[in-house]
Gaussian input, Z-matrix of N, CA and C with variables (Angstrom, degrees):
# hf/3-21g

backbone

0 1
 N
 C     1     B1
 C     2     B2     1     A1
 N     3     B3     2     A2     1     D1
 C     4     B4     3     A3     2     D2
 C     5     B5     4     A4     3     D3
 N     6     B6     5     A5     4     D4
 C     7     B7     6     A6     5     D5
 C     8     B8     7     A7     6     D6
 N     9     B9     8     A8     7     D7
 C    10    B10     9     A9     8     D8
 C    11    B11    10    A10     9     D9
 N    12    B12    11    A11    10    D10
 C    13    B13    12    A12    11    D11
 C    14    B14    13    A13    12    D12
 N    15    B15    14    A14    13    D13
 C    16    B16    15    A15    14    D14
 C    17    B17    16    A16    15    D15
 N    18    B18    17    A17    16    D16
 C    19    B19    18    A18    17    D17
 C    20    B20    19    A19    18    D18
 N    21    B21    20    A20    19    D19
 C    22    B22    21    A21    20    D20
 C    23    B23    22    A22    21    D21
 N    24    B24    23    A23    22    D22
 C    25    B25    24    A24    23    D23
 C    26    B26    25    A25    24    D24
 N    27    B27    26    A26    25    D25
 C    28    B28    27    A27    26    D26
 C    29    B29    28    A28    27    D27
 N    30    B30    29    A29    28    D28
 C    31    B31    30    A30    29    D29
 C    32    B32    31    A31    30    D30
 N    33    B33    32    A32    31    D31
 C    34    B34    33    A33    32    D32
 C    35    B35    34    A34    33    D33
 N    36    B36    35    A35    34    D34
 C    37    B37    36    A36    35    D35
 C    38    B38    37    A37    36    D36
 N    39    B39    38    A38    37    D37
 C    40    B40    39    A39    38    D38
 C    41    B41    40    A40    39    D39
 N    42    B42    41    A41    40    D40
 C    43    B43    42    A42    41    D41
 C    44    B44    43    A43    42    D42
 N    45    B45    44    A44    43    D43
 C    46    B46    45    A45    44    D44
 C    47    B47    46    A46    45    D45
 N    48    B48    47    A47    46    D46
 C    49    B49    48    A48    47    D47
 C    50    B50    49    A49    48    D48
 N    51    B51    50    A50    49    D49
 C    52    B52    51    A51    50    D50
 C    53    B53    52    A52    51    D51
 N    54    B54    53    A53    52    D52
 C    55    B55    54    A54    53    D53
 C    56    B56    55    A55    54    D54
 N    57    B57    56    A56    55    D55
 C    58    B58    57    A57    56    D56
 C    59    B59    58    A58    57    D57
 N    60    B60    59    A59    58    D58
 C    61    B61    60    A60    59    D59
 C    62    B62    61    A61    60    D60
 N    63    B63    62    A62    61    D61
 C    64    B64    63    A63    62    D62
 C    65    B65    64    A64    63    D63
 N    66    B66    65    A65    64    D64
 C    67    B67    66    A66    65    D65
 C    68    B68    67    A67    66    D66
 N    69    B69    68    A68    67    D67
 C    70    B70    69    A69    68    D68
 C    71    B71    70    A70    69    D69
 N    72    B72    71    A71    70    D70
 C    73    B73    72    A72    71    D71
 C    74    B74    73    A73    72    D72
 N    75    B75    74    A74    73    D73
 C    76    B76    75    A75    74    D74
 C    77    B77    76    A76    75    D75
 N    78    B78    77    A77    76    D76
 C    79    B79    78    A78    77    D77
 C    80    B80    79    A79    78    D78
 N    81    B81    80    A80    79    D79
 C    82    B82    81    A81    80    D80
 C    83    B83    82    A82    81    D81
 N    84    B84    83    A83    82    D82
 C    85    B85    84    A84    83    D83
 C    86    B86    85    A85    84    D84
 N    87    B87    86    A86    85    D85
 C    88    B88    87    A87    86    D86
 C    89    B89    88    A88    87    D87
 N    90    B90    89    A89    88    D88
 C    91    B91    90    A90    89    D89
 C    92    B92    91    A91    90    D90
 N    93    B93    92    A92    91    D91
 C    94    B94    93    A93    92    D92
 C    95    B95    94    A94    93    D93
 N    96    B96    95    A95    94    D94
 C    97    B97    96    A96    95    D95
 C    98    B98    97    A97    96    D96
 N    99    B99    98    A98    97    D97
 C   100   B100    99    A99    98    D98
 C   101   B101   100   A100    99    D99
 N   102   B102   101   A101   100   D100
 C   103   B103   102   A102   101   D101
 C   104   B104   103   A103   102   D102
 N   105   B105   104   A104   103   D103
 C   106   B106   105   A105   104   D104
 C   107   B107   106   A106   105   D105
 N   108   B108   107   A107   106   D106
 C   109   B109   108   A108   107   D107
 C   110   B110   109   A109   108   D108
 N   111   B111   110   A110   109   D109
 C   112   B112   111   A111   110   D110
 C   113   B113   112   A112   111   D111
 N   114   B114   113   A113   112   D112
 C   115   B115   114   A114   113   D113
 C   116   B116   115   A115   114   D114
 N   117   B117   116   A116   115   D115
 C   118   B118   117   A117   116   D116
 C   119   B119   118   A118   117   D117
 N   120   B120   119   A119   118   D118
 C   121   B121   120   A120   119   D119
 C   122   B122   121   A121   120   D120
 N   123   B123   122   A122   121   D121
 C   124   B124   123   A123   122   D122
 C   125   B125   124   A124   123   D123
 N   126   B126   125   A125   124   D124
 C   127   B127   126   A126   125   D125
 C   128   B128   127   A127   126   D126
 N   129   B129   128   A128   127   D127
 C   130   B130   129   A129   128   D128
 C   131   B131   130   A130   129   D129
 N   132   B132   131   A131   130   D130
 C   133   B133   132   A132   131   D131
 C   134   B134   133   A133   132   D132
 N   135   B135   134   A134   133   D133
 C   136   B136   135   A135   134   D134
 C   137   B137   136   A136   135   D135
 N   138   B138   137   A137   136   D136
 C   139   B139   138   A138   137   D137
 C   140   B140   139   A139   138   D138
 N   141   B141   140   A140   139   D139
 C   142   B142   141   A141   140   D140
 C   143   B143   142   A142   141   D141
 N   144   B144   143   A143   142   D142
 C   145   B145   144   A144   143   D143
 C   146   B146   145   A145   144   D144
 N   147   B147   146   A146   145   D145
 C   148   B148   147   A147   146   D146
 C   149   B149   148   A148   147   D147
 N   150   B150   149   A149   148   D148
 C   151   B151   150   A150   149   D149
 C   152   B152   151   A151   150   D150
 N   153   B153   152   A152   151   D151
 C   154   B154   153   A153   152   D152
 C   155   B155   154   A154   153   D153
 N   156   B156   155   A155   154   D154
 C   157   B157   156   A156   155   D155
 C   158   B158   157   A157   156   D156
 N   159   B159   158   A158   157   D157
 C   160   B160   159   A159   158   D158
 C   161   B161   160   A160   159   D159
 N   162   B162   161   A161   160   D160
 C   163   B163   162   A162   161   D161
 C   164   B164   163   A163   162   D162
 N   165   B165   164   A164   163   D163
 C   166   B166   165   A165   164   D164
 C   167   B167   166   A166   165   D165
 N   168   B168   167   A167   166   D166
 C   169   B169   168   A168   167   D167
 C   170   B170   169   A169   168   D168
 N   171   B171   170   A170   169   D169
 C   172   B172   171   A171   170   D170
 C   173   B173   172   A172   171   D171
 N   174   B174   173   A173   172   D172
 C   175   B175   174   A174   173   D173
 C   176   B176   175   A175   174   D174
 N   177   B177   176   A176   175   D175
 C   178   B178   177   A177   176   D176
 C   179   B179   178   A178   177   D177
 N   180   B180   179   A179   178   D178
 C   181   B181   180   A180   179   D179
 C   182   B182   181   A181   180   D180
 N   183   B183   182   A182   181   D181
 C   184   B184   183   A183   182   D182
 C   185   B185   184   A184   183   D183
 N   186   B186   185   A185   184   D184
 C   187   B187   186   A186   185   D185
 C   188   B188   187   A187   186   D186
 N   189   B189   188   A188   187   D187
 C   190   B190   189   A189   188   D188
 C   191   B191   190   A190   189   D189
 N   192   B192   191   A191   190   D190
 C   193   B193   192   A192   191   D191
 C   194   B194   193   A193   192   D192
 N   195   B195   194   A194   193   D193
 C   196   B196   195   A195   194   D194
 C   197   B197   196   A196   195   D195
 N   198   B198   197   A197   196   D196
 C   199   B199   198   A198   197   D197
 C   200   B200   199   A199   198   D198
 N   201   B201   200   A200   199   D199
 C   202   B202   201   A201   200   D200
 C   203   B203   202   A202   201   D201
 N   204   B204   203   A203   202   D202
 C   205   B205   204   A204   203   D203
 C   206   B206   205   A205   204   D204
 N   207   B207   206   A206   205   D205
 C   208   B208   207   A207   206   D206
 C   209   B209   208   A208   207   D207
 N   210   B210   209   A209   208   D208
 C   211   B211   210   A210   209   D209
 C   212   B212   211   A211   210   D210
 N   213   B213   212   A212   211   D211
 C   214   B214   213   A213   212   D212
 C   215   B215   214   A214   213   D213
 N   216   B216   215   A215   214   D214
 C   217   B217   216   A216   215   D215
 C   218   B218   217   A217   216   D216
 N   219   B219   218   A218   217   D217
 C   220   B220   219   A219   218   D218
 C   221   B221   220   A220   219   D219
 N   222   B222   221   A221   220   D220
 C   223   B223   222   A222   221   D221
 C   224   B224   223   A223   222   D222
 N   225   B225   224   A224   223   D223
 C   226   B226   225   A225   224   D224
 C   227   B227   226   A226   225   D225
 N   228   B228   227   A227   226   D226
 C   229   B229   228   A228   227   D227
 C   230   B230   229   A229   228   D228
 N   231   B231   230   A230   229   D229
 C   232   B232   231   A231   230   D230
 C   233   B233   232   A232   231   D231
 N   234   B234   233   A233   232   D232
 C   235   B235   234   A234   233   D233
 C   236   B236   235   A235   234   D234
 N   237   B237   236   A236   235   D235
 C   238   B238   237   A237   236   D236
 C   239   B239   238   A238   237   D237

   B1=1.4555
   B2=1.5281
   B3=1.5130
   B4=0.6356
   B5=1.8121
   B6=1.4335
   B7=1.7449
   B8=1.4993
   B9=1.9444
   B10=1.4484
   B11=1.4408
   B12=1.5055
   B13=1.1654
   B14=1.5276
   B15=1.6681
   B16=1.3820
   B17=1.4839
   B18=0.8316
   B19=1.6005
   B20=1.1630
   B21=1.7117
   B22=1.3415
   B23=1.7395
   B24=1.1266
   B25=1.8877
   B26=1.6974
   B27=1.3977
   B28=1.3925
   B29=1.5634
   B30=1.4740
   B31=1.2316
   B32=1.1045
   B33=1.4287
   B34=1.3383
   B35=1.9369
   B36=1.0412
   B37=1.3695
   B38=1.4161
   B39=1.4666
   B40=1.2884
   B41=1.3025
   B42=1.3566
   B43=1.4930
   B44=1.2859
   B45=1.4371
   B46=1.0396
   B47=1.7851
   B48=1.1721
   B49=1.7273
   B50=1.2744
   B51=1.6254
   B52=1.2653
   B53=1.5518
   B54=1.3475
   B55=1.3468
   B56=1.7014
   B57=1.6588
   B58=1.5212
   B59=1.5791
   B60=1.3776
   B61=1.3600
   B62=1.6818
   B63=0.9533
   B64=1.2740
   B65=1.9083
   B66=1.2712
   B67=1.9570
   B68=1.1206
   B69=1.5630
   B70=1.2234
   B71=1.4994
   B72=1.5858
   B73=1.8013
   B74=1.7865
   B75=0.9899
   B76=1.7895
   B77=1.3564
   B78=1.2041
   B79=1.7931
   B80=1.0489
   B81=1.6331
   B82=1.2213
   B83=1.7554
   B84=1.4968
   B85=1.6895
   B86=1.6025
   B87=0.8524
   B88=1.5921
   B89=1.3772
   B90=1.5211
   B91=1.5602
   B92=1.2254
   B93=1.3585
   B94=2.1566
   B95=1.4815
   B96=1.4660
   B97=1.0602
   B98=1.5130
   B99=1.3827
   B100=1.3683
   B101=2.0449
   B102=1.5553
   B103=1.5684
   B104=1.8027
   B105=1.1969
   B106=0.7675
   B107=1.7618
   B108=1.8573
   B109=1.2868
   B110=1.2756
   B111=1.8503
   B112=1.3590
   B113=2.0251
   B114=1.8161
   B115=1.5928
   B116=1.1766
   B117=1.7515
   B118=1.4095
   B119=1.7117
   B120=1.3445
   B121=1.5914
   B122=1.6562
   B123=1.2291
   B124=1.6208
   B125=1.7871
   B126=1.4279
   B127=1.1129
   B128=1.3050
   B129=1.4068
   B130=1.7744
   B131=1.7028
   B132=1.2172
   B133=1.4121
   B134=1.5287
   B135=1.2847
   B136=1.7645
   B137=1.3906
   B138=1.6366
   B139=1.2682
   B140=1.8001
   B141=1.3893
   B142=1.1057
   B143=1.9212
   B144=0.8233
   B145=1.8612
   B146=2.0403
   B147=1.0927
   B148=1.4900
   B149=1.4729
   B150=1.4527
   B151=1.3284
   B152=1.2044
   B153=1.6032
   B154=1.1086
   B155=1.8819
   B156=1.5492
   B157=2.1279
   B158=1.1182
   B159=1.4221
   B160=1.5691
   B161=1.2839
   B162=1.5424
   B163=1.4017
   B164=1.2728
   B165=1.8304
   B166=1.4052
   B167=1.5296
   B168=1.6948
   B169=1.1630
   B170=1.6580
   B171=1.2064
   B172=1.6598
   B173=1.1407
   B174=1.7784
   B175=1.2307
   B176=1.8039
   B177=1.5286
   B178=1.5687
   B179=2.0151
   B180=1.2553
   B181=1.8099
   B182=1.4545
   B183=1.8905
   B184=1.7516
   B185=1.5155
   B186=1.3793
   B187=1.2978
   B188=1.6379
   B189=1.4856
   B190=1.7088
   B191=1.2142
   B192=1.8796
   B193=1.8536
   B194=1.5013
   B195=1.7009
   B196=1.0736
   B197=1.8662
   B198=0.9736
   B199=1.6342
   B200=1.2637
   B201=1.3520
   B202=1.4060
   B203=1.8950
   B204=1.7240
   B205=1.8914
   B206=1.6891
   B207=1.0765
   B208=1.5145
   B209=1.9318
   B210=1.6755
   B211=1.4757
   B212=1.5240
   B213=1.4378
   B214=1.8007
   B215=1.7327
   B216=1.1951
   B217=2.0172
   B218=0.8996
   B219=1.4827
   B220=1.3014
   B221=1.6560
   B222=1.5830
   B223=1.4451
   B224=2.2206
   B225=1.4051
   B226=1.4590
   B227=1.6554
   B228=0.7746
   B229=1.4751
   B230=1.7866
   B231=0.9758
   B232=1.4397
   B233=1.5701
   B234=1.1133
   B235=1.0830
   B236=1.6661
   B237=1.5626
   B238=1.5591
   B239=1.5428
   A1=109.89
   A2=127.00
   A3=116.08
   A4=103.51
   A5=107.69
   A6=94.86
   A7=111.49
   A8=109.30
   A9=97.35
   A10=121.05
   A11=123.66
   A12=128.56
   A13=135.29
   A14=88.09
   A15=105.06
   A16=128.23
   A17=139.34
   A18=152.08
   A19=98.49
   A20=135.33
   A21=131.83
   A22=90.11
   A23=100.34
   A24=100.31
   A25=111.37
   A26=116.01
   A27=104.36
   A28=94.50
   A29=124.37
   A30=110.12
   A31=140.10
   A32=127.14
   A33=137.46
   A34=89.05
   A35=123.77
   A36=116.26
   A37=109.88
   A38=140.68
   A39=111.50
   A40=128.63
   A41=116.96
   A42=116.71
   A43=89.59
   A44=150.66
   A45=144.20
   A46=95.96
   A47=100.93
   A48=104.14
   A49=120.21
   A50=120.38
   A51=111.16
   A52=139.12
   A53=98.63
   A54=111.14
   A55=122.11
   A56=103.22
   A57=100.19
   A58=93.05
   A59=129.21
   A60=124.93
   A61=119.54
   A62=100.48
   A63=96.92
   A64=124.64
   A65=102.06
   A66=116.54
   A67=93.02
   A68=157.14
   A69=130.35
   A70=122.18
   A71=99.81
   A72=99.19
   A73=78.26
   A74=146.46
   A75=122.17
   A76=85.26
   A77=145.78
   A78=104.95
   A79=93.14
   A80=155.16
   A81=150.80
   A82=93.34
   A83=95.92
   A84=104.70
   A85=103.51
   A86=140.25
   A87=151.13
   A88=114.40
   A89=104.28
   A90=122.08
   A91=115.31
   A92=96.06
   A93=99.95
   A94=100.15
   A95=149.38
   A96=131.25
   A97=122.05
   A98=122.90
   A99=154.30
   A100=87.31
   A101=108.10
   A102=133.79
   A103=81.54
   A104=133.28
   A105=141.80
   A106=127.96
   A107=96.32
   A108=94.38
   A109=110.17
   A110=105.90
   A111=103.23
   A112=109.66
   A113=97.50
   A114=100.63
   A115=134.48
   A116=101.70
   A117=120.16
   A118=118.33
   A119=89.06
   A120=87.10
   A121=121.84
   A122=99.28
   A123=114.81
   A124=93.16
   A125=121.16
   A126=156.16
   A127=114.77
   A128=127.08
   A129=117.02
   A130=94.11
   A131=82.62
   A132=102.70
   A133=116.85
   A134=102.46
   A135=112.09
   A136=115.60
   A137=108.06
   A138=123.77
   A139=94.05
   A140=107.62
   A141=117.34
   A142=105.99
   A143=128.46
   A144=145.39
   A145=78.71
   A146=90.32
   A147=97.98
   A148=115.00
   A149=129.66
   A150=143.81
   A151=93.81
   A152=126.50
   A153=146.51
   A154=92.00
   A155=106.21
   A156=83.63
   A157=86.18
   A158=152.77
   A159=155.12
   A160=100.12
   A161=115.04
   A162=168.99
   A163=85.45
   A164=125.01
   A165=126.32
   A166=130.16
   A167=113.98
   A168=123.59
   A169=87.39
   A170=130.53
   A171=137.24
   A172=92.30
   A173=141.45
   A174=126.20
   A175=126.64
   A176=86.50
   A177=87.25
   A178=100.63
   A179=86.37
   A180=114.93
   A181=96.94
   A182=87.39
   A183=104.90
   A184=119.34
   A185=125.36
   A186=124.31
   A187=101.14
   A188=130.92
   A189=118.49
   A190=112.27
   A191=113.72
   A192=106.14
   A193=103.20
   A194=131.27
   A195=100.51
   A196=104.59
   A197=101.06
   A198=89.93
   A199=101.90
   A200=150.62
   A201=159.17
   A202=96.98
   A203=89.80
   A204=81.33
   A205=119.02
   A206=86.22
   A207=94.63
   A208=107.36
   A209=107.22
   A210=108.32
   A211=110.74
   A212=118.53
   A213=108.84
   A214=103.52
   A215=98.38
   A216=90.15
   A217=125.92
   A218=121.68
   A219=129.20
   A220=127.84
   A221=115.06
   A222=137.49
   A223=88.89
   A224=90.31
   A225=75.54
   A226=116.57
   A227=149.59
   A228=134.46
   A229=114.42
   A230=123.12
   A231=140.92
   A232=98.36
   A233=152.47
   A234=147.59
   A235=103.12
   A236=106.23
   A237=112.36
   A238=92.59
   D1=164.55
   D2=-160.35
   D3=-110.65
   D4=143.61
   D5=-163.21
   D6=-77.89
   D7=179.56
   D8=-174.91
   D9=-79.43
   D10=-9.51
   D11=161.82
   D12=-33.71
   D13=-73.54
   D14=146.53
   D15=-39.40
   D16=-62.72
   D17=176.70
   D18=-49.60
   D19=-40.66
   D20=-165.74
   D21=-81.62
   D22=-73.17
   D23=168.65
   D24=-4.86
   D25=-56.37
   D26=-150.76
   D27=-120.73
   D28=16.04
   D29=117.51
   D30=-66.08
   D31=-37.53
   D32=-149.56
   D33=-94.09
   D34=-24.30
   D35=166.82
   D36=-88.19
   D37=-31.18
   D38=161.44
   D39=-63.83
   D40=-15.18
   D41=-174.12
   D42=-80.68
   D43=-50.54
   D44=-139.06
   D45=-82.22
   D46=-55.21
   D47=165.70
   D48=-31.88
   D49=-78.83
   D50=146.62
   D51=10.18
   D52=-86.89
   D53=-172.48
   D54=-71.53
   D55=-9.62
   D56=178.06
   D57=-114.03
   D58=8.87
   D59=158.63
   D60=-67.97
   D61=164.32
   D62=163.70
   D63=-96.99
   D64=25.66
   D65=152.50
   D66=-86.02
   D67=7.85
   D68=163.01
   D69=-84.26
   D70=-15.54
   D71=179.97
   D72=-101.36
   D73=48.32
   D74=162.24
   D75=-96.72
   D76=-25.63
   D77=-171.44
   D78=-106.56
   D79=40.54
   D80=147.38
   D81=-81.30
   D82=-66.39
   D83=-171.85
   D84=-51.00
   D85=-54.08
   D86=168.94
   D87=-23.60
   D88=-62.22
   D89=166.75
   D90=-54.99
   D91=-64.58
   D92=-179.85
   D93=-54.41
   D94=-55.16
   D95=-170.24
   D96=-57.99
   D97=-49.94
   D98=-154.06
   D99=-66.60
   D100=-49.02
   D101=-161.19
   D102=-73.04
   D103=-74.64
   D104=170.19
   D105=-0.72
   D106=-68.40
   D107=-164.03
   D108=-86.61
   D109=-9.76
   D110=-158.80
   D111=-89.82
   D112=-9.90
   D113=148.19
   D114=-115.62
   D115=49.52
   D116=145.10
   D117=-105.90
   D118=-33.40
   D119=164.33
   D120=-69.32
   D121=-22.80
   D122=169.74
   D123=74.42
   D124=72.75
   D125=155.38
   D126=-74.94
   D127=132.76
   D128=161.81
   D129=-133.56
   D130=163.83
   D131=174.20
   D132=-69.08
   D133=172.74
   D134=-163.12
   D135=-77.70
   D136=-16.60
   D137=-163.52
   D138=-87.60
   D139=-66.41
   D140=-173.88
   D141=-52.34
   D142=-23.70
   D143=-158.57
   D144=-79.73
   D145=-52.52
   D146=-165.96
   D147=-71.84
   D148=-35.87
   D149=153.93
   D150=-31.02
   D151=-89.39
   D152=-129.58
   D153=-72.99
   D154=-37.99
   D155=-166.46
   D156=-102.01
   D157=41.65
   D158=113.33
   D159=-31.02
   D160=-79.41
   D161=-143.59
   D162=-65.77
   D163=-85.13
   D164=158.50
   D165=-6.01
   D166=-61.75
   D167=-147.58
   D168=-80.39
   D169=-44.16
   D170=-161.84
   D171=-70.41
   D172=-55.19
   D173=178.23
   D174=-39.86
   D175=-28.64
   D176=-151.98
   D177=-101.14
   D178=5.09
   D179=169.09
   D180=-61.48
   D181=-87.73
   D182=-176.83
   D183=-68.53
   D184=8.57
   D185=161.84
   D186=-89.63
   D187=-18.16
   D188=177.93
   D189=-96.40
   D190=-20.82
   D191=167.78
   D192=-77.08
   D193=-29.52
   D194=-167.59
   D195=-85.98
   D196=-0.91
   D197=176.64
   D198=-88.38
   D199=-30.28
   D200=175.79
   D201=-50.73
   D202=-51.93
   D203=176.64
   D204=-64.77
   D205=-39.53
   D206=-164.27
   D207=-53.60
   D208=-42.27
   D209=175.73
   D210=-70.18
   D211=-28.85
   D212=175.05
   D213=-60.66
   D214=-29.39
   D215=-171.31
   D216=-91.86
   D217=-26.47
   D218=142.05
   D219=-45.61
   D220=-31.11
   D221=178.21
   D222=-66.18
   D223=-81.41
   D224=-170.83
   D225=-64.74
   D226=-36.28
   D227=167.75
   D228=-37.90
   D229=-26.92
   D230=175.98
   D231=-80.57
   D232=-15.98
   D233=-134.80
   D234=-144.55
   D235=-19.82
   D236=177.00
   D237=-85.91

């Protein structure tokens, strides 16, 4: 069999292979592509998705008190 020395050896040369290959930029290129298409589809992230109907939900808060005001003042102006 072959010992663990050895075995460490010919890891440490595939990694090194690896890394002066050019599979060391594939998950850069991978990323940049993947990053790419998904803001052409005009995709956002989960975080930002979540910002935004935070953001949503409070508008649509103070868009039902201010319409709530708006019918009391309209109520009394009708009433003078």
């Amino acid at each position: 069999m072959i010992g663990s020395s050895k075995l460490e050896d010919l890891s440490n040369k595939i990694k090194e292979i690896v890394t002066s290959s050019p599979l060391a930029d594939v998950d850069k290129n991978v990323h940049a592509l993947i990053k790419g298409a998904l803001t052409k589809m005009e995709l956002v992230m989960r975080e930002e998705f979540d910002v935004q109907a935070e953001v949503l939900r409070h508008a649509r808060e103070q868009l039902v008190n201010l319409e709530t005001k708006l019918e009391a003042l309209e109520e009394k102006l009708k009433q003078k």
